[in-house]
C-alpha positions in Angstrom: 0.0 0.0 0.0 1.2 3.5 -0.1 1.7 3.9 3.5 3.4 0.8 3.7 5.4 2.3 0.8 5.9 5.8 2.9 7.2 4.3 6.1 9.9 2.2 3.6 10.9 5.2 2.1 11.4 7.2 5.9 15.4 8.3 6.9 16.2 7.8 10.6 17.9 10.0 12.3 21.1 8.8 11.6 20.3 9.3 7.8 18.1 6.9 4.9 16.8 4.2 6.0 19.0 1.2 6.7 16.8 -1.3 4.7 17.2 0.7 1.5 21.0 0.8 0.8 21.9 3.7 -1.5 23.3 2.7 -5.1 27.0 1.6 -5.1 26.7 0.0 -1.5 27.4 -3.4 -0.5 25.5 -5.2 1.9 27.6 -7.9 2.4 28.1 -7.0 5.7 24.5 -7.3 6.7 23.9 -10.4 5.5 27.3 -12.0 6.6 26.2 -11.1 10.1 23.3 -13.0 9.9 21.2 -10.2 11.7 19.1 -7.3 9.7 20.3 -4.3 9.0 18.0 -2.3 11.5 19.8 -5.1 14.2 23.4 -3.8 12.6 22.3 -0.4 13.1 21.2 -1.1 16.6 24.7 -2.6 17.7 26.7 0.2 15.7 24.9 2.9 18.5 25.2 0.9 21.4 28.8 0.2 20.6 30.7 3.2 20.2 33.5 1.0 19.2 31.8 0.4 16.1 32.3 4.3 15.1 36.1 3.5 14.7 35.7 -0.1 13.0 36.6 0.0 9.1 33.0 -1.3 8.6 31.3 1.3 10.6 27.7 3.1 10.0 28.7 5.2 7.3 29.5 2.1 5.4 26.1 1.0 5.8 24.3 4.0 5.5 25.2 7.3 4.0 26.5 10.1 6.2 23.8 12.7 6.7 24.6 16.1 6.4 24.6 19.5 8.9 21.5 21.2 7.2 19.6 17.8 7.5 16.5 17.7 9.7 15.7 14.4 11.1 11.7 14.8 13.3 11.1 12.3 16.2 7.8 11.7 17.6 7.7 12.9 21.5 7.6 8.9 22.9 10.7 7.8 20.3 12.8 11.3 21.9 11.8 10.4 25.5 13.1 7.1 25.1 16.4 8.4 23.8 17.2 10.5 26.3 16.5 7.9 28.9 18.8 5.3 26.9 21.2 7.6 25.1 21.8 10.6 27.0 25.2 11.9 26.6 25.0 10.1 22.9 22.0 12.2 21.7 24.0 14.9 23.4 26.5 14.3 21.3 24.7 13.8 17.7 23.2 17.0 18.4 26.5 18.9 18.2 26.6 18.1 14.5 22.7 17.5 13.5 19.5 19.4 14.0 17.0 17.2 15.5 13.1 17.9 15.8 10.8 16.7 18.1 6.8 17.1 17.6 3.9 16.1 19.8 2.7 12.4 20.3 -0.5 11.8 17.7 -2.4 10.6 21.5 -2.3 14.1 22.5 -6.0 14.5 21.1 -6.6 17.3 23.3 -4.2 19.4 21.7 -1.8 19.4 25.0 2.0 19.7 25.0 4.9 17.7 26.3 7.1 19.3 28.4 10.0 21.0 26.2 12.9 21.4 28.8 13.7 17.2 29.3 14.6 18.2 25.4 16.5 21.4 25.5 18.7 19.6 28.0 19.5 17.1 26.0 20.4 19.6 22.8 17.4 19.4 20.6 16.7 22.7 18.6 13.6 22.1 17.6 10.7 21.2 19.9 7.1 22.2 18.0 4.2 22.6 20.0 0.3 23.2 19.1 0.3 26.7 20.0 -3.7 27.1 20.0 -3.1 25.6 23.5 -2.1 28.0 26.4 -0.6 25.4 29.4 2.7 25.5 30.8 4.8 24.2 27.8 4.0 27.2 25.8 4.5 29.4 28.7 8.1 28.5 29.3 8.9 28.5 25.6 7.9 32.0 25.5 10.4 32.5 28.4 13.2 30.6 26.5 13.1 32.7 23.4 12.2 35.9 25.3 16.3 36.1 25.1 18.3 37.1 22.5 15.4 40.4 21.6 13.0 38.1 21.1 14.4 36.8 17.7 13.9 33.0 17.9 17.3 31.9 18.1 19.5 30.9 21.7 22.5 29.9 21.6 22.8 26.5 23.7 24.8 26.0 26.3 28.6 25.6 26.2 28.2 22.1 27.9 26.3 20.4 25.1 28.5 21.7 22.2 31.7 23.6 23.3 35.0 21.2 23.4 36.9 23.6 25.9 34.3 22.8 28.7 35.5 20.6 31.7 32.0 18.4 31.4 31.5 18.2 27.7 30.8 14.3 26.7 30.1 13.5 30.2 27.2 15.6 31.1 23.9 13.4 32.0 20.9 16.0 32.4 18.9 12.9 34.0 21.9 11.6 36.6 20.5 12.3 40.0 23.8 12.4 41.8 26.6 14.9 41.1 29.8 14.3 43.1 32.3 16.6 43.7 30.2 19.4 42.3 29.6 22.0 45.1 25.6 23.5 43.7 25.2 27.6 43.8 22.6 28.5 46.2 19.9 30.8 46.2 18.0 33.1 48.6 14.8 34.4 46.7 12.7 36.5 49.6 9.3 37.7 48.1 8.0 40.4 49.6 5.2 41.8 48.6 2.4 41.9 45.7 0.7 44.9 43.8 -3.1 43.8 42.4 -2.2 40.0 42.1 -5.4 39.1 41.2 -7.2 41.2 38.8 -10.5 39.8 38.5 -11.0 38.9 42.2 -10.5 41.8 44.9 -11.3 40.0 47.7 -9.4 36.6 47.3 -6.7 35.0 49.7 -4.1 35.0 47.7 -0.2 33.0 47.6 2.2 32.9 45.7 3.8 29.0 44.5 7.4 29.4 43.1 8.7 26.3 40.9 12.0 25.5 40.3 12.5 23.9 36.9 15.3 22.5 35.4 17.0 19.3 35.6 15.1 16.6 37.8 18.1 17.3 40.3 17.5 21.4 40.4 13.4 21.0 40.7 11.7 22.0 43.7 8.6 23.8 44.6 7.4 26.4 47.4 4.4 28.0 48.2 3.9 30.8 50.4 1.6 31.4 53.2 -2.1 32.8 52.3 -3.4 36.4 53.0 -6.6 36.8 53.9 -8.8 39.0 51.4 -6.4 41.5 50.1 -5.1 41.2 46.5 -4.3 44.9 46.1 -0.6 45.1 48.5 -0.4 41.8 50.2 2.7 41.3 52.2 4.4 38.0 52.3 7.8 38.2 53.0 9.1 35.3 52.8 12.4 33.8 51.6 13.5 30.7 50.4 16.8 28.9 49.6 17.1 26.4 46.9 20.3 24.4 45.5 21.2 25.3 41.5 23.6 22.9 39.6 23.1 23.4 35.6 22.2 27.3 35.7 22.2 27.4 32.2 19.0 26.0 31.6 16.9 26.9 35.1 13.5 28.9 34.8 11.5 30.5 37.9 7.5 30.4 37.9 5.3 32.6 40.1 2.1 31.4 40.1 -0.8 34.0 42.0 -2.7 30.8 43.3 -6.2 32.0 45.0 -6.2 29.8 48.7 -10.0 28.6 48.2 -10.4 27.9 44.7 -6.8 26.8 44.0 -7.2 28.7 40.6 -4.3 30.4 39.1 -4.6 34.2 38.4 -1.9 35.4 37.3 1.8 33.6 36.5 5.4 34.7 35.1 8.5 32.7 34.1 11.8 34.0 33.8 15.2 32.1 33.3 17.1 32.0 36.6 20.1 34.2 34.5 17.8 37.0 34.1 17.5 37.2 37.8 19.2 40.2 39.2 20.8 40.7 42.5 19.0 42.6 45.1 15.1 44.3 45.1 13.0 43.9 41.4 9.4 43.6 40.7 8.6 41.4 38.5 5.6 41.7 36.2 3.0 39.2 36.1 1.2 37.9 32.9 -2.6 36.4 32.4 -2.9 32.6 31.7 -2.4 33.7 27.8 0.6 35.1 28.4 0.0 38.8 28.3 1.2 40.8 30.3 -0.6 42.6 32.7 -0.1 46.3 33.8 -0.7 47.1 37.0 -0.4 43.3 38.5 3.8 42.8 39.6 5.5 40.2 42.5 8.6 42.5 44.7 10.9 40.1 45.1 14.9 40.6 46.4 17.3 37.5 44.8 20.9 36.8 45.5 23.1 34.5 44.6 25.6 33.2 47.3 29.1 32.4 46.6 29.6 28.4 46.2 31.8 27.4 49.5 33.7 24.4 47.7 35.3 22.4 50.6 37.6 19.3 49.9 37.5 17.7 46.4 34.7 19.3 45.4 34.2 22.0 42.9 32.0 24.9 41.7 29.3 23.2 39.4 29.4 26.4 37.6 33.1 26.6 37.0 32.8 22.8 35.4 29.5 23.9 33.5 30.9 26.9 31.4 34.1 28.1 29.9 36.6 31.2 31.4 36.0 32.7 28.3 32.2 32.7 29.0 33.1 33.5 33.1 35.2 36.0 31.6 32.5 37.7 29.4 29.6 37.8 32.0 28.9 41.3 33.1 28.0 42.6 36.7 26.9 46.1 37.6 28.5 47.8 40.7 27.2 51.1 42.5 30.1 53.6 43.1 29.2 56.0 45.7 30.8 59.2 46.2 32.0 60.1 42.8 32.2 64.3 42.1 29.1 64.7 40.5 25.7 66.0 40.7 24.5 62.3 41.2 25.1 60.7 44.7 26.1 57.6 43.4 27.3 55.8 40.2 26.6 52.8 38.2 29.5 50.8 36.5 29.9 47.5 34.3 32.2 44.8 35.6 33.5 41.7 35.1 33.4 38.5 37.2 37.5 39.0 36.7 37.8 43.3 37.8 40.0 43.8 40.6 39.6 47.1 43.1 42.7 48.7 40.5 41.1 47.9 37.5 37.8 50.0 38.9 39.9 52.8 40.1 41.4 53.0 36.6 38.3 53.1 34.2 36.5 55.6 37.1 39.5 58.3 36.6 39.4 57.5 32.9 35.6 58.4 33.0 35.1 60.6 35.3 35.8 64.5 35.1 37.7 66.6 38.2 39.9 63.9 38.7 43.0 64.3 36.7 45.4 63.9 39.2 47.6 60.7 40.6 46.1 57.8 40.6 47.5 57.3 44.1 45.2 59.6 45.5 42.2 58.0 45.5 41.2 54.5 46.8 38.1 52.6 47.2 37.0 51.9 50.6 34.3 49.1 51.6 31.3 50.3 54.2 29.0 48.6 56.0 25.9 50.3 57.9 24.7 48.7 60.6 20.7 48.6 60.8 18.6 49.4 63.9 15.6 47.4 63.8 14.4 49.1 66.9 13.9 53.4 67.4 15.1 54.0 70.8 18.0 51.3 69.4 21.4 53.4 69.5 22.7 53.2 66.1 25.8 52.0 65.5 29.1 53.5 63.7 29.5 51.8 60.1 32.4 49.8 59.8 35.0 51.1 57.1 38.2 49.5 55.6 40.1 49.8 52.7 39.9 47.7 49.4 42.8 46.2 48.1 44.0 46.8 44.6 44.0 42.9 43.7 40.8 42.5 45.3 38.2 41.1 43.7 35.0 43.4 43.4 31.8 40.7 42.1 33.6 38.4 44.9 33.0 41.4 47.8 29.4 41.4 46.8 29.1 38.4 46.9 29.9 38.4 50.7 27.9 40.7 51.7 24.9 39.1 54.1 21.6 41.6 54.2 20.4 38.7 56.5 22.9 39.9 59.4 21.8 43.1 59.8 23.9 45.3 57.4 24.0 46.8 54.4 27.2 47.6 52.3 28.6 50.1 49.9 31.6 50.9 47.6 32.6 54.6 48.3 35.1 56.7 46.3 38.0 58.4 48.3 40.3 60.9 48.3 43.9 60.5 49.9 44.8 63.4 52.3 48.4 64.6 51.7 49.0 65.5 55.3 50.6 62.3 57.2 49.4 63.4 60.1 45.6 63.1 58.9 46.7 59.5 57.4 47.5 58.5 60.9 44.3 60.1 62.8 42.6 57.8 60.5 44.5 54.7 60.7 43.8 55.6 64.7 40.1 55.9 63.9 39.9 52.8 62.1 41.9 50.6 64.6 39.3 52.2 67.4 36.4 51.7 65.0 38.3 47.5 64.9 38.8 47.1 68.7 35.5 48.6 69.7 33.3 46.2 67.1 35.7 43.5 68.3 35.0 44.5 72.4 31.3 45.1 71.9 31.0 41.4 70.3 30.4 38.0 72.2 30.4 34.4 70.9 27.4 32.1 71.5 27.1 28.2 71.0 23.9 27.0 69.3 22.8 23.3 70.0 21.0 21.2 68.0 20.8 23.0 64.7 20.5 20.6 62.1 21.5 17.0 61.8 24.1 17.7 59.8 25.6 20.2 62.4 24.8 19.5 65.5 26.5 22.3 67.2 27.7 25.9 65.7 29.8 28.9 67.5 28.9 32.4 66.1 30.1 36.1 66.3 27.4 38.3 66.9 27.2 42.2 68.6 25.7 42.6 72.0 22.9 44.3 71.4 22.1 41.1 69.2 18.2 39.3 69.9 17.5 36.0 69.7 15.6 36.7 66.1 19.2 38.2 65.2 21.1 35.1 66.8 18.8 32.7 64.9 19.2 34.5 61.7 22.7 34.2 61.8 22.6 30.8 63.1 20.6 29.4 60.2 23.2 31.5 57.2 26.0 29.3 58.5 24.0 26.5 58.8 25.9 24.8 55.8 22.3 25.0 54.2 21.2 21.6 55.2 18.2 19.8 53.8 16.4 20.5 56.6 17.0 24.1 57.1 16.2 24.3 53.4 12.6 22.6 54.1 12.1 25.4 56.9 14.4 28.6 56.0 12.4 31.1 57.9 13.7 32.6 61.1 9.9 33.3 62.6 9.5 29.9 62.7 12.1 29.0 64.9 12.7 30.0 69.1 16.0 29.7 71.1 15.4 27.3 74.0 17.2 28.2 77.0 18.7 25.5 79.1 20.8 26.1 82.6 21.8 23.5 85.2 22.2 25.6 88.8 25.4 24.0 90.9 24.0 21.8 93.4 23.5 23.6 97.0 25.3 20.8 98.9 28.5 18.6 97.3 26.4 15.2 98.1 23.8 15.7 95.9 25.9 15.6 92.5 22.3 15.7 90.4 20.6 18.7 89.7 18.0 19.3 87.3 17.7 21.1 84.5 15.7 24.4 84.0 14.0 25.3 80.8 13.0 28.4 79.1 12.4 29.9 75.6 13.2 33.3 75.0 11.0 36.0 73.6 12.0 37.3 69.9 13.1 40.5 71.0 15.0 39.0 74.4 18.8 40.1 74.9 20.9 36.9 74.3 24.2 38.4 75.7 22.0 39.6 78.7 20.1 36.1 79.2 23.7 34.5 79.1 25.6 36.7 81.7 22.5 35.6 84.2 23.7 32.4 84.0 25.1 30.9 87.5 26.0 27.4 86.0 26.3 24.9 83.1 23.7 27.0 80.3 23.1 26.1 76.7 21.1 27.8 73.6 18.9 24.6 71.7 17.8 25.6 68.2 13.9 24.4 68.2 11.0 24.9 65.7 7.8 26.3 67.4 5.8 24.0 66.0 7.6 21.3 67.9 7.4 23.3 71.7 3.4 23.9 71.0 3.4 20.0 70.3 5.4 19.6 73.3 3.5 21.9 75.4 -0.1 20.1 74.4 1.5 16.9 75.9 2.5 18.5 78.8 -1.3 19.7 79.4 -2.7 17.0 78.6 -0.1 15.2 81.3 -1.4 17.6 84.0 -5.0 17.6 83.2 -4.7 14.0 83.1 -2.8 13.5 86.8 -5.1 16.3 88.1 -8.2 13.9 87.3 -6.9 10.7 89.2 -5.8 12.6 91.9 -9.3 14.0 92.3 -11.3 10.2 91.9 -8.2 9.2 93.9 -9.2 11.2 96.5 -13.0 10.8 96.2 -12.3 7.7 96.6 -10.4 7.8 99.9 -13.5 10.1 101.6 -16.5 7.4 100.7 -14.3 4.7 102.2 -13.5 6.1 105.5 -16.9 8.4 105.4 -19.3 8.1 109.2 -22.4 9.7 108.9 -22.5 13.2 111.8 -25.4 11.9 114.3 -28.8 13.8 113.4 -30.5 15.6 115.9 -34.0 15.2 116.2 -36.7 17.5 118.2 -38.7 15.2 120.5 -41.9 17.0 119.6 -41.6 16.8 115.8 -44.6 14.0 115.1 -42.5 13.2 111.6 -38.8 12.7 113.5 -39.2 8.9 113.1 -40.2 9.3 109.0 -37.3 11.4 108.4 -34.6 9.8 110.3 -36.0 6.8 108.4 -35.8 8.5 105.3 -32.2 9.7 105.8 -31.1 6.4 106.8 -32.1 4.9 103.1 -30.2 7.6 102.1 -27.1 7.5 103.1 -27.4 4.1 102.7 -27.8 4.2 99.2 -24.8 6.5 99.2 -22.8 4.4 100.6 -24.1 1.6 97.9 
């Protein structure tokens, strides 16, 4: 028939079909073998020996060539990528490959396009007259680049140069001695999140996708009626591998009806650092005006400890580290504006700033010795009647790297930090008043600090010692507590600091030497409490336990329900005591009463039956 004739005629995706050999070809080979050419075909991709062999595949089948276009249905390109990962990987370097939908999909639905991206197919086609998540996060893909259809992949799945190129598996669950980047996404607040509903209960579900290793989900906490400024803030931390192909949804989910109202997706490399609002689009992807998510992102610098290394130092190539661009704020610059934006490389040291800001900037045509950068961080009072303290100031060196001193600065411990633009003072003597000033400014944050030992923080880390002012709370202690925390799974389930209390445990010294037991006493400390204060009071063996509140309210319902429970069988306990040992108190009875007999009688039954 003619269809049987069509699928005859059909190329695989190595080139013509195998059963039809081209004119001029021998098929010896085949039938010496005593297995079909599709079988010979089979054994040539599962072998990669074969490649080499002087009868390899091209002497079977003719050698396709770059501008050829071989289309795979969506269940023949799954299977691939779950039996011949890195090897699709690697035909895609050379071939352009095309995957379309399954001919089951009668509702018109999409597969999921990323499981292909990751394994370096350029062309996924999807039934656009269908407006799901598929289409959704293709629009984000190609909203790169101006929007002109073409992104170039990344240098893993085609570049030579890069450390994991023929050995990357976007499916491998386990990547060792690869050290993730990690995240802090905090959002805080919406602006008309829900367009068509003003009095909703609205929240906000974040997903996480990219490889099955980089997935996750969150979901933020409803408030009740208000979709015009509702106020989450709320931060999450989430571990980032393969950043070249991550995307971040926000989905406005109402808390009743579980509908979506509004949603965005944007690639995790469009992310800025620090405060953005984001701007929310309608389930048909258009974008809506007044409807936006503020959110503050930051990436924190990879800690590699060991063997391990950066995931995204293996992942790219220095020319591409080289080549990505980060903008600084320069503060102090002669000017009418108070501060200054410049570009930057991940690779610009302190001097190489200090240089292209003279070259740029006008009024300062003198040495280059005369000016310095100098690093500053401001303290922040959360409190009004709080005495504010001086800013800590030092001096940036010239090899210093700048993207790596932003990268150290923690918001979460109660700062904030700026670059500021100095001028030398030719006097010596002024040079030495503030080398004074800035050892004082040293000593006196070194004297008005205290160390404080945390228990139970994480089963990874049972124990951590941190540096924190006096003035500190225990909201401030936990904060810190939880940034050094190594970022352990469970920290990550539960990275807010309102959820968690500081349990405080003391054991007194025993009165007399004999009794070499005492017991502990146990308290929990108020948000706002003083822990240098609450740990000067001690008078004995004291510790600071790390504890979710949901666990002491659980802890404290068993505790009632102890009491309550020991109050009641002490009562029927007691009860029980009185009606055994109970004598009846003799009744007096008037002589002339003509009813004395009845009633006496009558009481007798009764306390007789009492006593039944």
């Amino acid at each position: 028939s003619s269809r049987g004739k069509e699928r005859k005629s059909r190329k695989s995706i190595f080139g013509n079909n195998p059963g039809r050999l081209s004119p001029g070809e021998s098929a010896t080979l085949a039938k010496a073998s005593g297995k079909g050419p599709f079988d010979v075909m089979r054994q040539t991709w599962e072998d990669p020996c074969s490649f080499n062999s002087p009868a390899s595949l091209s002497a079977i089948i003719r050698t396709p060539k770059c501008y050829h276009i071989s289309s795979l249905n969506e269940n023949a390109a799954k299977r691939l990528c779950r039996r011949y990962s890195q090897k699709l990987i690697q035909h895609t370097t050379c071939q352009l490959l095309r995957m379309y939908p399954a001919a089951t999909r009668i509702d018109s639905s999409n597969p999921h396009p990323l499981i292909f991206w990751l394994h370096g197919v350029q062309l996924v086609a999807l039934n656009y007259q269908t407006d799901d998540l598929p289409l959704q996060l293709n629009a984000a893909m190609f909203e790169a680049n101006g929007g002109c259809g073409y992104v170039l992949k990344p240098p893993v799945l085609w570049d030579k140069s890069c450390s994991m190129y023929q050995q990357f598996c976007p499916l491998e669950r386990d990547l060792d001695n690869k050290e993730p980047a990690i995240y802090s996404l905090t959002i805080v607040s919406g602006q008309n999140v829900c367009p068509s509903n003003s009095t909703g209960s609205p929240c906000i579900e974040i997903d996480v996708l990219g490889m099955p290793l980089d997935s996750c989900h969150f979901r933020t906490k409803p408030i009740h009626r208000n979709t015009l400024n509702p106020m989450w803030n709320e931060q999450f931390l989430f571990r980032v591998h393969f950043e070249d192909l991550v995307f971040l949804r926000f989905a406005v989910v109402e808390n009743n009806s579980s509908a979506v109202t509004a949603q965005r997706i944007i690639p995790l490399k469009a992310l800025k650092r620090g405060y953005r609002h984001v701007q929310l689009h309608n389930l048909h992807n258009e974008a809506l005006e007044i409807s936006s998510l503020f959110i503050n992102s930051r990436r924190m610098e990879e800690s590699p400890s060991g063997n391990t290394l950066p995931a995204s130092m293996l992942f790219s190539t220095a020319e591409r580290r080289a080549a990505v661009a980060y903008k600084v704020t320069i503060h102090g610059i002669p000017g009418p504006e108070p501060f200054t934006v410049f570009n930057i490389s991940g690779g610009t040291t302190a001097a190489h700033l200090l240089h292209q800001l003279l070259a740029t900037t006008k009024g300062t045509e003198s040495c280059a010795t005369d000016y310095f950068l100098m690093e500053e961080k401001s303290f922040i009072s959360k409190e009004k009647n709080e005495c504010r303290k001086p800013p800590f100031q030092r001096v940036i060196g010239p090899e210093e790297g700048l993207v790596q001193l932003l990268n150290s600065w923690f918001p979460e411990e109660g700062y904030v930090g700026r670059i500021i633009f100095k001028t030398r003072e030719e006097n010596l003597n002024e040079r030495n008043s503030f080398q004074e000033t800035k050892e004082e400014a040293v000593i006196s944050s070194e004297d008005d600090s205290f160390f404080v030992q945390v228990h139970d923080v994480s089963p990874e880390q049972p124990r951590t010692v941190i540096k924190a002012p006096r003035f500190s709370t225990a909201q401030d202690v936990i904060q810190q507590t939880l940034c050094k925390a190594k970022y352990s799974y469970s920290i990550l389930s539960n990275p807010n600091p309102s959820d968690y209390v500081l349990l405080e445990e003391v054991t007194k010294e025993p009165a007399n030497k004999k009794s070499s037991t005492s017991k502990p006493s146990q308290r929990i400390l108020s948000d706002q409490e003083c822990v240098f204060q609450a740990q000067s009071k001690w008078k004995g063996a004291g510790k600071f336990i790390l504890k979710l509140k949901e666990q002491v309210q659980a802890a404290r319902d068993d505790k009632r329900k102890g009491i309550s429970f020991a109050s009641e069988l002490k009562k029927l306990t007691k009860s029980s005591k009185q009606y055994r040992g109970f004598i009846s108190p003799p009744l007096q009875v008037l002589p002339d009463s003509p009813q004395s007999k009845d009633e006496k009688s009558a009481c007798s039954l009764t306390f007789s039956d009492i006593m039944e």
